[in-house]
C-alpha positions in Angstrom: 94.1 89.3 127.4 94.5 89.4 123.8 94.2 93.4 122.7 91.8 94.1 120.5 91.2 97.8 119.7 87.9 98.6 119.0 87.8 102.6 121.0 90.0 105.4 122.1 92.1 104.1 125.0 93.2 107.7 125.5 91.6 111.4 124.1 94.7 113.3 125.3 97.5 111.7 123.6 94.7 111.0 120.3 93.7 114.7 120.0 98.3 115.5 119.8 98.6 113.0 117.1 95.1 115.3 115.6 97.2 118.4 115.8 100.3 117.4 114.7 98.6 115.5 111.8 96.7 118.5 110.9 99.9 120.9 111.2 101.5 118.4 109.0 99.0 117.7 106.2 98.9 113.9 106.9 95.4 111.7 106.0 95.0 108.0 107.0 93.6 105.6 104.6 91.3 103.2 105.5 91.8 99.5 105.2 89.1 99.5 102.3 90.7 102.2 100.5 94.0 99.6 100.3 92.2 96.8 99.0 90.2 98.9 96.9 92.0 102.3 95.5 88.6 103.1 93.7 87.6 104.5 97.3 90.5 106.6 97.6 89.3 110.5 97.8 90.1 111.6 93.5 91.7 114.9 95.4 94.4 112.7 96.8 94.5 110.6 93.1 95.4 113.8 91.5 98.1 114.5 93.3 99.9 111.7 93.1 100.1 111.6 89.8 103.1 113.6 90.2 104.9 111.6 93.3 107.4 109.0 92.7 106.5 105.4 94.6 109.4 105.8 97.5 108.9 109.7 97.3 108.9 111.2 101.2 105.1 112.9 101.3 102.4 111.7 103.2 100.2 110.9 100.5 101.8 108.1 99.8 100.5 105.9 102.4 97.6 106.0 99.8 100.2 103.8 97.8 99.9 100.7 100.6 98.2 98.6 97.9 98.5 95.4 95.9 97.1 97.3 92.9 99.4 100.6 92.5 100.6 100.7 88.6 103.9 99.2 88.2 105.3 102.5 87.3 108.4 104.3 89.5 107.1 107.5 89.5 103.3 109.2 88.5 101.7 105.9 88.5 98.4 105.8 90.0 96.4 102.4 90.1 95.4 99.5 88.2 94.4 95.7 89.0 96.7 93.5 91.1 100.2 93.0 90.0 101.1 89.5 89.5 102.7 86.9 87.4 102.3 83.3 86.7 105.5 81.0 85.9 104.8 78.4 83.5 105.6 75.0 83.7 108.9 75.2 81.3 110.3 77.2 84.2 108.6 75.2 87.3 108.9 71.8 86.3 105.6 71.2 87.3 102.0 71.0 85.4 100.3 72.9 88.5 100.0 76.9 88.0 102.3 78.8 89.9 100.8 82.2 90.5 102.7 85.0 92.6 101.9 88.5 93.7 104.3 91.0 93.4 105.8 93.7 96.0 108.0 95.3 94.2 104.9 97.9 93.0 104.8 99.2 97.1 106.6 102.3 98.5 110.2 100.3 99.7 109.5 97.6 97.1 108.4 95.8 99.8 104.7 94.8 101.1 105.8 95.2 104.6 104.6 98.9 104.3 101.5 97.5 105.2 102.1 95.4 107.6 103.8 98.0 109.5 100.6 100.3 108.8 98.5 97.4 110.6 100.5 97.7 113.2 100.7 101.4 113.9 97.8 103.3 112.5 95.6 101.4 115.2 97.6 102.6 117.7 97.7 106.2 116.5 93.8 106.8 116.2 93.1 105.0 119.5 94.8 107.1 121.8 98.3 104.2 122.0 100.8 106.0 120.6 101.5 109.9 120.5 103.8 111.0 117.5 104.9 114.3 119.1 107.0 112.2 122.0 107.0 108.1 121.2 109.3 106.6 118.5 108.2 103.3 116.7 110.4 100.7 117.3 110.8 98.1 114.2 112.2 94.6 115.4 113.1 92.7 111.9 115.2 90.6 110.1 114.3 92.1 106.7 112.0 94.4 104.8 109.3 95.0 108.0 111.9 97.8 109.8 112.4 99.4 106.0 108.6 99.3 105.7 108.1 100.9 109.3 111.1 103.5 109.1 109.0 104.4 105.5 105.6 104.7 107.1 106.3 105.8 110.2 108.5 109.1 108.7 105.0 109.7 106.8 103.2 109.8 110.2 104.7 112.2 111.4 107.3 109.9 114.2 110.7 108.6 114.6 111.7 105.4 113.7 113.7 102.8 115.6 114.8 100.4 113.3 116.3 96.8 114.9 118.1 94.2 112.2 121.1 91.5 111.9 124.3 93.3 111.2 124.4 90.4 108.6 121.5 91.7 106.1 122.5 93.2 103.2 124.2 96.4 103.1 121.2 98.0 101.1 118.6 98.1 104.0 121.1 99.8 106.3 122.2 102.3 103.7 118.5 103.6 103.1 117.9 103.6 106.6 119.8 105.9 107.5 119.3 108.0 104.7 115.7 108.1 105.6 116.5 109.0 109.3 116.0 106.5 111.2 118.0 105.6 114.2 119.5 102.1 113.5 120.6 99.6 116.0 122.3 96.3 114.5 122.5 93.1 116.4 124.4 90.4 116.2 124.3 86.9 113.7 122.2 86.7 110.9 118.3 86.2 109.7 118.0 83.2 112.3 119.2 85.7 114.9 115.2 86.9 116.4 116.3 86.5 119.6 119.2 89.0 119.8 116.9 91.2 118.4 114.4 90.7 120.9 117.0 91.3 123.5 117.7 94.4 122.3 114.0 95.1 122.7 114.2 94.9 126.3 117.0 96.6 126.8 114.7 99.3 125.1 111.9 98.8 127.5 114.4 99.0 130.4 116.1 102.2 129.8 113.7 104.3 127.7 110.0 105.8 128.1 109.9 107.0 124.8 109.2 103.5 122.6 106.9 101.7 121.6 107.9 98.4 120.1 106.1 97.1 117.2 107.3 93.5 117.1 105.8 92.3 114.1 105.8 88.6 115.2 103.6 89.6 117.9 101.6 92.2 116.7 98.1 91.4 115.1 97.8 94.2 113.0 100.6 92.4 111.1 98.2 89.2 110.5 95.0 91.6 109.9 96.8 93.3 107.4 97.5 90.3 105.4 94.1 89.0 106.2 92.3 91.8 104.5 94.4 93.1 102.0 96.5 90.4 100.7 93.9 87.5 101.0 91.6 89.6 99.3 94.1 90.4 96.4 95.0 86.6 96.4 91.2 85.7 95.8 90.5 88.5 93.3 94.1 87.3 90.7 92.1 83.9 91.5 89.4 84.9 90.2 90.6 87.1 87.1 92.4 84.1 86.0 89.8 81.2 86.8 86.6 82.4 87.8 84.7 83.5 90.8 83.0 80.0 91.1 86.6 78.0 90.8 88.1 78.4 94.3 86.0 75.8 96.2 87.3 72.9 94.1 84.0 71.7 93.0 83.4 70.1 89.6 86.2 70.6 86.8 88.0 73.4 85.8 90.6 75.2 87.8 91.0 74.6 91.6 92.5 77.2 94.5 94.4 74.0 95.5 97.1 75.7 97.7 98.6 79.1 99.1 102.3 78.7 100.5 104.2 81.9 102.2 107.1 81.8 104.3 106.6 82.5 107.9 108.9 85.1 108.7 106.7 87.2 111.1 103.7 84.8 109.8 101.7 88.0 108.9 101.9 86.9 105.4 100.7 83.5 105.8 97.4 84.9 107.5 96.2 85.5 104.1 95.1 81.9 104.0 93.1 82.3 107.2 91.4 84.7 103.9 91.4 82.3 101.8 89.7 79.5 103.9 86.6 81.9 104.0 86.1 81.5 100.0 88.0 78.4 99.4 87.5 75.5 102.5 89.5 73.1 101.1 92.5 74.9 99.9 96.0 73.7 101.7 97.7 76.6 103.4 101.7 75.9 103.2 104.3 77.1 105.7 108.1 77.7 104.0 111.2 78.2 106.2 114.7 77.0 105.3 116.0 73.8 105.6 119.3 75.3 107.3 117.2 76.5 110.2 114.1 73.8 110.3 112.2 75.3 113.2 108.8 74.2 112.1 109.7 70.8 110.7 112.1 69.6 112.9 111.9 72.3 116.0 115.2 72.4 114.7 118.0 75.7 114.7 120.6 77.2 112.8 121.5 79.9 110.6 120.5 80.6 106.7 120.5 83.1 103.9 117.0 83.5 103.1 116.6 87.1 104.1 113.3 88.4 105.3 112.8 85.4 107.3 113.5 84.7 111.0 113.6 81.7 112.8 114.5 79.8 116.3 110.4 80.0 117.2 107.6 80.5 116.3 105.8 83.9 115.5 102.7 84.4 118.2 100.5 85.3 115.7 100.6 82.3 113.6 97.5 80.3 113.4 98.8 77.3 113.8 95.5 75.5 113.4 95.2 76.8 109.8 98.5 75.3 108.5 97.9 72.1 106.6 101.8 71.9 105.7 105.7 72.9 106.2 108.1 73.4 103.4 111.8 73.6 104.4 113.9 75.4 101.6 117.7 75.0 101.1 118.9 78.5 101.0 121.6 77.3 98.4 118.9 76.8 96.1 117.5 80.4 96.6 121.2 81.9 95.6 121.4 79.7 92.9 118.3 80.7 91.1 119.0 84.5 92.0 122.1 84.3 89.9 120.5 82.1 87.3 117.1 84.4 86.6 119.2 87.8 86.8 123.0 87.1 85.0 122.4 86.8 81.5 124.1 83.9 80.9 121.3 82.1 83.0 118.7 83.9 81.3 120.1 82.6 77.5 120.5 79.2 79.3 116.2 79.8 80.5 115.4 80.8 76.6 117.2 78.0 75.4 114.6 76.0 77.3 111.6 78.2 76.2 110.7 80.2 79.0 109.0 82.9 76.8 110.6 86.0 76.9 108.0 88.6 79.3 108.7 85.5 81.4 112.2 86.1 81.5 111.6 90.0 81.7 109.7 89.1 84.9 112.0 87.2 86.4 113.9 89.9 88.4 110.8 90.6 90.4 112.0 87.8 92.8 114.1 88.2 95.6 115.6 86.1 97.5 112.7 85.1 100.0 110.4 85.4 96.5 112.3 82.5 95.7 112.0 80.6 98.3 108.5 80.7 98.2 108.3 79.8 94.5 110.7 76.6 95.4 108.1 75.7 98.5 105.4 75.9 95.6 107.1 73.4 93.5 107.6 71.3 96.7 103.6 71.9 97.4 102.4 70.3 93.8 104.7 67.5 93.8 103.9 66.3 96.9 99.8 66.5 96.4 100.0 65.6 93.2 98.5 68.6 91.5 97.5 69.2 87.6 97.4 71.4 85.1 93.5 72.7 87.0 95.6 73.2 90.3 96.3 76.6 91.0 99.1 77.5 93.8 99.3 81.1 94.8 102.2 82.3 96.5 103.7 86.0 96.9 106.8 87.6 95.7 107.6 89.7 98.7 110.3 91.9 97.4 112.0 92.0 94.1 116.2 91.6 93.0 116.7 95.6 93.5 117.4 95.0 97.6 119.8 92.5 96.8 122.7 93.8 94.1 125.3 93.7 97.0 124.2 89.9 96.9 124.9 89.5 93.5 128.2 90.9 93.9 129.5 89.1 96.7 128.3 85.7 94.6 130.2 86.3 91.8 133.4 87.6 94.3 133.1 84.1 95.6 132.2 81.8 92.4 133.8 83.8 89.6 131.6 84.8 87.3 128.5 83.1 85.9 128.7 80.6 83.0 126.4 78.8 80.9 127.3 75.5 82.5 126.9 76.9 85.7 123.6 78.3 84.9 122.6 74.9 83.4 123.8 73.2 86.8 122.1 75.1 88.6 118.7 74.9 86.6 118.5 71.4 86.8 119.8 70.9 90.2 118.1 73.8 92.2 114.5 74.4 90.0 113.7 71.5 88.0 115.5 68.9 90.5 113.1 70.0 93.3 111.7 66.9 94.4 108.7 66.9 98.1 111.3 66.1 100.2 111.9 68.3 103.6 108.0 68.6 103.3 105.0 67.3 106.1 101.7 67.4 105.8 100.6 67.9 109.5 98.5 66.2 111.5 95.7 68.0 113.5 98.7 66.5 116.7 101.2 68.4 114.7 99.8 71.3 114.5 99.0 71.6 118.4 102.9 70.7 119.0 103.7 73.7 116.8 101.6 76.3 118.4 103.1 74.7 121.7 106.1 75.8 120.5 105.2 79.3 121.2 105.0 78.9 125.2 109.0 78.8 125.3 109.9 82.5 123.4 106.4 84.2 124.3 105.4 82.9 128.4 109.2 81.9 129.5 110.8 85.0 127.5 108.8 87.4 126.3 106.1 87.6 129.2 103.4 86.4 127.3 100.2 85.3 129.3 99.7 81.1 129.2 95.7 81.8 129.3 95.9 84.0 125.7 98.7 81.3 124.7 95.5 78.5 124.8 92.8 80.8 123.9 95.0 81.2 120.5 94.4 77.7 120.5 91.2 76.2 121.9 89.1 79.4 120.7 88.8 79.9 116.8 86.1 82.6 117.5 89.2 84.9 119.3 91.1 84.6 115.6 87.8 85.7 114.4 88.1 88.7 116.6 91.6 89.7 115.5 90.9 89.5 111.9 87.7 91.4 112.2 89.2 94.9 113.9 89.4 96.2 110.6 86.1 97.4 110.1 86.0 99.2 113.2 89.7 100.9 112.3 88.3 101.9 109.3 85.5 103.5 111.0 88.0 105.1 113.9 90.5 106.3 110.9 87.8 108.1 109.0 86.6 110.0 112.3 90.3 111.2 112.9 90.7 112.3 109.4 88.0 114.6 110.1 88.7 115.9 112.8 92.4 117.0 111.2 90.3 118.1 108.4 93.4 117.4 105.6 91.2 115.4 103.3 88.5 118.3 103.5 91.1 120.6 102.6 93.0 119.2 99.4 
């Protein structure tokens, strides 16, 4: 059945991770305390005024939030980072909102996801930090985000990744100590990488694997903390009574994420609750078409993985797919970050803290951004439309990338930049886009039985409860609560926060 952890599976391995918490000085925060860093103890405020964001202490797991000031080092909190492109840059009349990552420990908002995924699993009794190490299967930022949290929990890290990503993730890896296995291919390459799970499973008792395309606490994550950060820039900008659509004024028309792990894209299952009618968008690349054409292949979209699809994608809540070339996604990352692409951008009046902006997009970022664009042309949308999307990491995990573009283009002209502006932004057109049919969907979330029941040793019975029983996603996203309630009893019994 699915798991849903809701008690202490065991005291003995719970009351270790107690000691060696309270031996090391590390507090838990609650899932409330993320989405809302008013709750956050002011003992624990204080002191991080004087920690840098990717700074090694423990208190920074009190940084896993949308809303940390954008500030490298003593920055505390704010409202949610964001930033809307206008349509000089977009091409289109619909407003293209993104939250921004870069603001989390790693630059990443997989710090969170991982923390879905592990802290359950600490205060229940499922994982004992004096003997297991946590195992990070990724293709991008998730093993960087679990290496990060789990070195603040007090536990090894195992991180699993494509020997093709870029040379940056493997570098702070190890820096950071974690023990790094590289498989073979590229971001399309999920498979490898869960062989190399098994081979885990097979030959040592020490692991746990954390496979974030399997692993709820990925998709509650999202569900709570970045749906609700979603809805609250919604409302900011347009007004609590805007996102159902009714009447005139601005409309939550559409939320588009690409579906790495799919743990982003549960923030639309959010969504849905405050905003029925909005149209929750899938992105992938074109080169590797998994959801749009159950096709295969490799790409350059890092961050993303492909081949099947995630188990913990609710395939019922997607209304579309967006396939991305990843040639547009290199394009634009030279054209918003050289400066000749930037003069070519103000030439067209993209207003300068636009431009300034602009390097807050990686490479999946992009790709998002580009599935947006794909998203209003195809329904149509207005000025009153408003597409929220997220910028998962920024351009500072890809200067190697930048590099080898230029080593194999030459370096980066106006014409170019101009080219590339009107070919790869502007010249996105809705096609390599489907609106799915309740059929469609089903056939998606069928996909699932071939990687998760043949290979992975899922159960067929969960596989059409995920499916036929809307109340069991109810159930996943709702844990939450009762971790919240399980993470503040643990913190007392290590008594840290008591004694700060």
């Amino acid at each position: 059945m699915i798991e849903i952890i809701d008690r202490v599976t065991d005291p003995a391995i719970r009351a270790r991770a107690v000691a060696r918490y309270r031996e090391r000085g590390i507090a838990l925060p609650t899932f409330a305390q993320m989405r809302d860093p008013r709750l956050v103890p002011p003992a624990v405020v204080k002191r991080l005024a004087d920690l840098g964001l990717w700074d090694l202490d423990p208190l920074n797991l009190y940084r896993i939030t949308w809303k940390n000031e954008p500030r490298e080092r003593g920055g505390l909190y704010g409202g949610v980072n964001y930033l809307e492109l206008p349509p000089a840059l977009t091409g289109v009349p619909a407003r293209i909102v993104m939250l921004v990552g870069k603001w989390f420990p790693t630059g990443a908002h997989k710090v969170g996801a991982a923390y879905g995924c592990l802290a359950p699993k600490i205060i229940s009794g499922g994982f004992d930090p004096t003997y297991h190490k946590a195992v990070w299967p990724s293709t991008g930022n998730y093993c960087r985000g679990g290496a990060f949290d789990s070195y603040l929990m007090g536990c090894t890290a195992v991180a699993i990744l494509p020997a093709e990503m870029s040379s940056e993730r493997f570098a702070w890896l190890r820096e950071i100590g974690a023990e790094v296995i590289a498989t073979p291919g590229c971001e399309s390459n999920v498979k490898e990488i869960y062989d190399k799970c098994w081979e885990l499973r097979r030959t040592r008792e020490d692991v746990v694997i954390f496979n974030q395309f399997s692993e709820f606490g990925n998709a509650a994550w999202h569900y709570h903390c970045t749906g609700t950060a979603l809805a609250e820039v919604f409302a900011q900008l347009c007004g609590p009574r805007a996102a159902g659509g009714h009447g005139g004024g601005p409309r939550l028309a559409a939320y588009v994420a690409t579906t790495g792990s799919a743990g982003t894209i549960a923030a639309g299952d959010y969504l849905r609750t405050v905003a029925p009618r909005v149209k929750v968008v899938a992105a992938e690349a074109l080169q590797c078409p998994t959801l749009l054409w159950n096709g295969f292949g490799g790409h350059r979209i890092e961050g993303i993985g492909d081949k099947h699809v995630p188990w913990i994608h609710n395939a019922r809540n997607t209304d579309a797919v967006a396939a991305i070339d990843d040639t547009d996604c290199l394009r634009l990352l030279r054209l918003f970050n050289d400066p000749a692409g930037r003069e070519v951008l103000a030439a067209e009046r993209v207003p300068a803290a636009v431009l300034d902006d602009l390097p807050l997009l990686g490479i999946s970022s992009l790709a998002n951004l580009l599935a947006a664009i794909k998203t209003a042309r195809w329904f149509e949308l207005d000025g009153d439309d408003v597409i929220l999307t997220i910028a998962t990491d920024s351009v500072d995990l890809y200067g190697s990338r930048l590099i080898e573009l230029a080593e194999a283009h030459g370096p980066y002209t106006a014409r170019q930049a101009a080219r590339d502006l009107e070919r790869s932004l502007l010249g996105q057109r809705n096609d390599n886009f489907k609106e799915l049919t309740w059929p469609e969907r089903k056939a998606i979330h069928n996909l699932k039985y071939y990687t998760w029941v043949e290979q992975q040793q899922m159960d067929v019975d969960d596989l059409n409860a995920l499916w036929s029983e809307p109340g069991l996603w109810e159930r996943i996203f709702a844990q939450p609560a009762r971790w919240d309630t399980m993470i503040e009893e643990f913190n007392a019994e290590t008594g840290v926060l008591a004694g700060l």
